[in-house]
N, C-alpha and C positions, 0 to 999 in steps of 0.2 A: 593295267598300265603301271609300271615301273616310276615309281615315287620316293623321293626323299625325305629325310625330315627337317623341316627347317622352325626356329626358335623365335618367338619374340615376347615381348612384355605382358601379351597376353596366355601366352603358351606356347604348343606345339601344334605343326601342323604340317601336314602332307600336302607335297608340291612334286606336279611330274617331273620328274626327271630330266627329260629333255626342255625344259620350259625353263627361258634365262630368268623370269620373272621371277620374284622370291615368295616371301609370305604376307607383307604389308600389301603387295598390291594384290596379292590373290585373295583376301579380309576387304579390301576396298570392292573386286570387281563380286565378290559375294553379297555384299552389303549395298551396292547401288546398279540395284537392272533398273532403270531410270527410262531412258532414252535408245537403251539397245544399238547405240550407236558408236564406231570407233574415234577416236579423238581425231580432229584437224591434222595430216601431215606437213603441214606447213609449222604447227606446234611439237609437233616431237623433233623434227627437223632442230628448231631452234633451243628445244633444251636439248638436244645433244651438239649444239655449238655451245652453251652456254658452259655445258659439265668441259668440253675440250677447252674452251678459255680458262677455267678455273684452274685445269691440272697443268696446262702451261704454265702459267702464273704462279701457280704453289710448285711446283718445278723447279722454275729459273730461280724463285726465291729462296730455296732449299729448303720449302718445310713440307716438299711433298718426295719420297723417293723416286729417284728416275726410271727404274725400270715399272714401278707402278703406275707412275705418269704417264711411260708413253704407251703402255697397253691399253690405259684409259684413251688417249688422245685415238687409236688405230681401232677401238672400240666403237667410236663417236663418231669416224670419218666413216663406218660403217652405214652405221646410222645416217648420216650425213648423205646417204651416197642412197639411202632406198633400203638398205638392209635392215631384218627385225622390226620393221613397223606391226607386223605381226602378234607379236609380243606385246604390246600395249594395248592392255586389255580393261583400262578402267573407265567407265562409263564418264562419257564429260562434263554432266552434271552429278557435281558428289558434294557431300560434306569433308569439310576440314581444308577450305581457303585453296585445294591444290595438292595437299598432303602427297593425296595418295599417288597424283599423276606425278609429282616431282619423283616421290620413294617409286614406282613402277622404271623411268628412268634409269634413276641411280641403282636397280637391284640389273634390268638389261644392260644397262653396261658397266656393273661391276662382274657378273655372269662372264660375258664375253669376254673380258679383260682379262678373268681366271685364266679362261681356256687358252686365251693367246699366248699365257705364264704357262701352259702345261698342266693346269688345276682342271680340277674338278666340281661344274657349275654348283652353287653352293657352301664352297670351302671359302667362308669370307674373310679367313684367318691370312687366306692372300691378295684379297681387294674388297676392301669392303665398302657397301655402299654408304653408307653414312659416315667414315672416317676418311673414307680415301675419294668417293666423289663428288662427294657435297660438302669438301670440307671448304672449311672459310664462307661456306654459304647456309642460305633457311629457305626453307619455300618459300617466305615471306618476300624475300627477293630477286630467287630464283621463277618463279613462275610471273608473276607479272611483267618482269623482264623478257621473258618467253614470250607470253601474249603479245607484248609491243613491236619484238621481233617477225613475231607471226604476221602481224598487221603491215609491218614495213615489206614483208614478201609478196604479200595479199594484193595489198592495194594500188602495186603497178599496173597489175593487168585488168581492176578493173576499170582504171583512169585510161587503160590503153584503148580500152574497148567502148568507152565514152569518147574519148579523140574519132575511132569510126565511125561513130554516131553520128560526130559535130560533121566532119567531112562530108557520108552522107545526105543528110538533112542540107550542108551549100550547096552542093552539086543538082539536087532535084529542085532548090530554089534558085537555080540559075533556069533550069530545063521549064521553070513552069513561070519565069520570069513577063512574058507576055501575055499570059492568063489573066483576065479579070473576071471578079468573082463578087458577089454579094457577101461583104461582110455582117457581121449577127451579133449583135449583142444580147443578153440574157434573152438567145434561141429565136429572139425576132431582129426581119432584117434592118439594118443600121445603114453601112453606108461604103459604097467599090472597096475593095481590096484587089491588090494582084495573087494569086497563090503562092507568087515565087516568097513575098513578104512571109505569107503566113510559114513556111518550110524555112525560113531565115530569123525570124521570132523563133522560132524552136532552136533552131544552132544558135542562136544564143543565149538560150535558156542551158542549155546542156554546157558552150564553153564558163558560162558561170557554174555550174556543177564540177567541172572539171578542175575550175582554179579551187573550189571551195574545197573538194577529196586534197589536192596538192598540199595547200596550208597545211589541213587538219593532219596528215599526214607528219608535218612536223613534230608533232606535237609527241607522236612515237619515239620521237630520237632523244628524247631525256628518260633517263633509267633509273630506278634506286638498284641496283645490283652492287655489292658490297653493302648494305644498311644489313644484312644479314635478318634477325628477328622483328624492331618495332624501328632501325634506322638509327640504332646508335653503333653498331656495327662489331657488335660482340662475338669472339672466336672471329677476327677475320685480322690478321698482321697487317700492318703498316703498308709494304709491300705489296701487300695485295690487293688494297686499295688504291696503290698508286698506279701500278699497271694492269689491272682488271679492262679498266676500260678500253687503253690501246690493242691488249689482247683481243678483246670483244670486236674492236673495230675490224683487224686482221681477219679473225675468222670469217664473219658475217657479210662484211664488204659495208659495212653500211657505218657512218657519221655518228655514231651516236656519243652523246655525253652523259656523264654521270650527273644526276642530280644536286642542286646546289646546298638542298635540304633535304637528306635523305629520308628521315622521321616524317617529312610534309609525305613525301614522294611515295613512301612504304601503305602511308594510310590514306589517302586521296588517289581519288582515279577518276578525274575530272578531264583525265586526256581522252580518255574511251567515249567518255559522254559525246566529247565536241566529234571525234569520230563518228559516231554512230549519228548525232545529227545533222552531219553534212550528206552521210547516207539517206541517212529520212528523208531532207528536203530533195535531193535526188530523186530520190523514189515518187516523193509528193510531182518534180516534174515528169518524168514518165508518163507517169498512170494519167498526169492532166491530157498531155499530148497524145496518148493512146485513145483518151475518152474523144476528144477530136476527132481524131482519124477515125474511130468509129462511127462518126455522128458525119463528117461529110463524106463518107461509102457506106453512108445508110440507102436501104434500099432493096437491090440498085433500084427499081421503078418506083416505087411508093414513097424513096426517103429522097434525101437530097442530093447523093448520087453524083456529087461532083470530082470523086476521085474514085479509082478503082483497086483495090487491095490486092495482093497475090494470090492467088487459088492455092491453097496448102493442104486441105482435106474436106472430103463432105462434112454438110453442115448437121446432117441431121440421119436420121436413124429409119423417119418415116416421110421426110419429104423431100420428093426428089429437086435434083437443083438446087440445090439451097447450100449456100456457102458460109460458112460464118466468119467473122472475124477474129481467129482464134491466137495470132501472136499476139495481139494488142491486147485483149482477154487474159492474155499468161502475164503478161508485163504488169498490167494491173493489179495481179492476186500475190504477183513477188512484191510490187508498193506496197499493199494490204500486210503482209506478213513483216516484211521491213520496218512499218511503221510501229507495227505490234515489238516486233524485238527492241526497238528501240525505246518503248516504255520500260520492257524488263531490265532493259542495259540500264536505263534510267532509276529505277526501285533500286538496283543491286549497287548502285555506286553511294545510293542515299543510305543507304542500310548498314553502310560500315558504321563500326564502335570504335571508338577511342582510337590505338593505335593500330588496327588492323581491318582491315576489308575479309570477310571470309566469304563474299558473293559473285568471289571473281570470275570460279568455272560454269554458272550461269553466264552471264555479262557476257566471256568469251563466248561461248557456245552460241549467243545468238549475234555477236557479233561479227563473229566466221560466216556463220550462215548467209548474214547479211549483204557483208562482202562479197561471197563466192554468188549467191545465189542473181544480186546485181551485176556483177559481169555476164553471166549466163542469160540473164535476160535481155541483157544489153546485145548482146552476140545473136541471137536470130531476134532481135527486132530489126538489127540492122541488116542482116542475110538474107532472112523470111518477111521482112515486109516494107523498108522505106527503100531500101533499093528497087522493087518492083512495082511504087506506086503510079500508078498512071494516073493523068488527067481528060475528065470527060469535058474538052473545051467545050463543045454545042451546048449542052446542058449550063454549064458554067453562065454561058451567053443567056440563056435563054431565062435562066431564074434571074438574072442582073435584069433585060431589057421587061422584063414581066414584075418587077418590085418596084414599091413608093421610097424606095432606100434614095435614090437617087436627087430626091426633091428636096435634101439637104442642102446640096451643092447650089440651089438655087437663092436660099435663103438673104444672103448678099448682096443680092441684084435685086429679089422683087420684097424681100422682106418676109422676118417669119410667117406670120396671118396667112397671105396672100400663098404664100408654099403648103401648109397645111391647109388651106380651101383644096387645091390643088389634090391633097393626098388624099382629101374626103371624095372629091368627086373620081379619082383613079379607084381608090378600091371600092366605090357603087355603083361604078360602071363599067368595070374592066378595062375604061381605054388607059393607054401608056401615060406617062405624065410627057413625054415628049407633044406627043399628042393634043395634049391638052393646052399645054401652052402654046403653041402654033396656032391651034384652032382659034383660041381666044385672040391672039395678036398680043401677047404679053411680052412675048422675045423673036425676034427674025431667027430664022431657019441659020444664019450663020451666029450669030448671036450663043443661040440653044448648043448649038456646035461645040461651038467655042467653050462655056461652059461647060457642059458635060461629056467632053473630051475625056475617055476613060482614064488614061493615061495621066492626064493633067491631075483626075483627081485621087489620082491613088499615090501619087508624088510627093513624099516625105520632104517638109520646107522644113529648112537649117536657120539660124539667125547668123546674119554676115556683119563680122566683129571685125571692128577697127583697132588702129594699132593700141590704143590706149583704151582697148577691151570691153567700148560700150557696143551695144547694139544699134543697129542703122538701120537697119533693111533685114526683110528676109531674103532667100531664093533658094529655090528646087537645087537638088541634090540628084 
């Protein structure tokens, strides 16, 4: 292999030839096989809009040369565009706050920049990475600027893929809108429900996930970029903090503003946390509603069996027939793991000193994961199983008119005591509780009707407010 020699503070050392990368990030990707994985391109993406706002900015203000600039700038938009992800080769968990991912950047696209000069990758005497494309900047605020950009990319599509969700989940509680079904509480039965309710309690478990990801989502558009090292804004001109940000905006497309404390912004990363816990509670609903759906397409004969899941592969290895319920299975072990990252994300934001964080490329890493891994699960939960959930009305029918659940409803009319005699002699004799009250003469056959009209009692009552906002009445909704 055909190698150059390239120089730094700790020596010399040999770098392929054809490799844009330099010698910092070939020392980093030696020093951390960590995780064997390549970094987020959602993140290299935005440090190479970050390096293009810089050289705009140190450009127009004239302390960067023009023809340097804009090799820098057509370097980036490479970048920008899919090119050289290749090339970034440093493990995502590393030591040194980011160091090495920012230097692997700044050496690809000073590398390219050469070439586009006619240079020779290497020869940094004509674009160097740390004078000419980190100038006026530090890791310190070039990489968590990244990360939030990353997150701002991220986390459209997994809020888009929760909107299918929500949608989803109304549409099959429209379709199961006429179903009644014995509601359960802690797994014994309680009292009717319709199923369409229970598939409408879920869409709106998920549209409050949905507003929560939206918020926290804000929280990415304040940057310390320009705070340079600890946010007092050292080696960055006047200039460049005036227009960094507008530049930033331009590139990115995206709102962002600069921090109003750069020094808080540079050492706190309390935006990540609130991020990663609108994820957690997300994930916490999921997995709740996947254990659900498992539990009424238990079965089918033996369990409760009142919905039917999609058929997506055998269930087993030695018995035939047998299906499992394996999207809601995957959704779950993505909560499981979600909720895991979000301690790490949690330790690594506690763990900063003084004026710096250096536990950021953990935090990212499992925050990426988080993010992507949530949309993905989100996407065949909703393709692979709540659009294909059926309902077994008969069976629905048949556990409702076969439960003591219903002998709630009577409570009002004959009195609790008299309801619970009622549920002692149902379940030691097997007869119905309709049954039972008929027989005795407790309530007329229209009476019993009337009361336990399914509809009636699965009917969500409103309080009906008057103009000066007390209450008066109830009535059905």
């Amino acid at each position: 292999m055909e190698t150059r020699i390239e120089s730094d503070l700790i020596g010399n050392m040999k770098v392929a030839m054809d490799a844009y990368y330099g010698i910092q990030t070939l020392r980093a990707h030696n020093n951390f096989h960590i995780t064997n994985r390549a970094i987020y391109p959602a993140l290299i993406v935005s440090l190479a809009e970050i390096k293009k706002s810089a050289a705009i900015t140190n450009r127009d203000s004239d302390m960067l040369d023009t023809k340097i600039a804009n090799a820098i700038i057509n370097a980036c938009d490479e970048i920008i565009s899919g090119k050289f992800h290749d090339q970034f080769i440093v493990d995502p968990i590393q030591g040194g706050a980011g160091t090495s991912t920012n230097m692997n950047a700044n050496e690809v696209i000073a590398n390219r920049a050469i070439e586009l000069l006619g240079g020779t990758k290497g020869n940094y005497s004509i674009v160097s990475p740390n004078d000419h494309v980190n100038m006026a900047q530090s890791t310190n605020d070039v990489f968590p600027t990244a990360g939030k950009i990353a997150i701002l990319k991220m986390l459209p599509k997994a809020t888009a893929e929760l909107k299918r969700l929500y949608n989803a989940l109304e549409l099959k509680s429209l379709e199961f809108d006429n179903i009644i079904k014995m509601g359960r509480t802690q797994l014994q039965d309680a009292v009717p429900i319709r199923l369409g309710q229970s598939f409408h309690a879920y869409a709106s478990m998920i549209k409050r996930d949905v507003n929560r990801l939206i918020n926290a989502e804000k929280e990415m558009l304040t940057l310390n970029i320009g705070a340079t090292a600890i946010g007092t804004s050292i080696n960055a001109s006047p200039e460049y903090l005036d227009n960094i940000i507008s530049n930033l905006q331009k590139v990115t497309g995206f709102n962002v503003v600069q921090a109003e404390d750069l020094i808080d912004a540079t050492q706190n990363l309390d935006g990540f946390v609130c991020v990663s816990g609108a994820l957690k509670t997300c994930a916490v609903n999921l997995s709740k509603m996947a254990n659900d759906l498992r539990l009424l397409s238990s079965g089918p004969k033996t369990g409760i069996g009142e919905i039917n899941l999609p058929s997506k592969q055998n269930g087993s290895s030695i018995m035939p027939g047998k299906i499992n319920p394996t999207i809601p299975e995957v959704v779950s072990q993505v909560a499981f793991n979600i909720i895991g990252n979000d301690f790490t994300i949690t330790m690594a934001a506690e763990a900063g000193q003084l004026e710096l964080n250096a536990f950021e490329p953990v935090l990212f890493y499992n925050l990426f994961e988080s993010v992507e891994t949530l949309k993905n699960a989100t996407t065949t939960f909703v393709d692979n199983c709540i659009v294909g959930i059926t309902a077994n009305k008969e069976r629905c029918a048949d556990l409702l008119n076969g439960s003591i659940g219903i002998v709630t409803a009577l409570c009002p009319y004959i009195g609790y005591k008299k309801s619970a005699d009622i549920a002692k002699i149902a379940l030691k004799t097997g007869l119905s509780v309709k049954g039972i009250v008929l027989s005795e003469g407790i309530l007329t056959a229209e009476e019993l009707g009337e009361i336990l009209d399914p509809i009636s009692m699965t009917q969500v009552a409103k309080p009906l407010i008057t103009n000066k906002g007390k209450i008066v009445d109830s009535c059905a909704v």
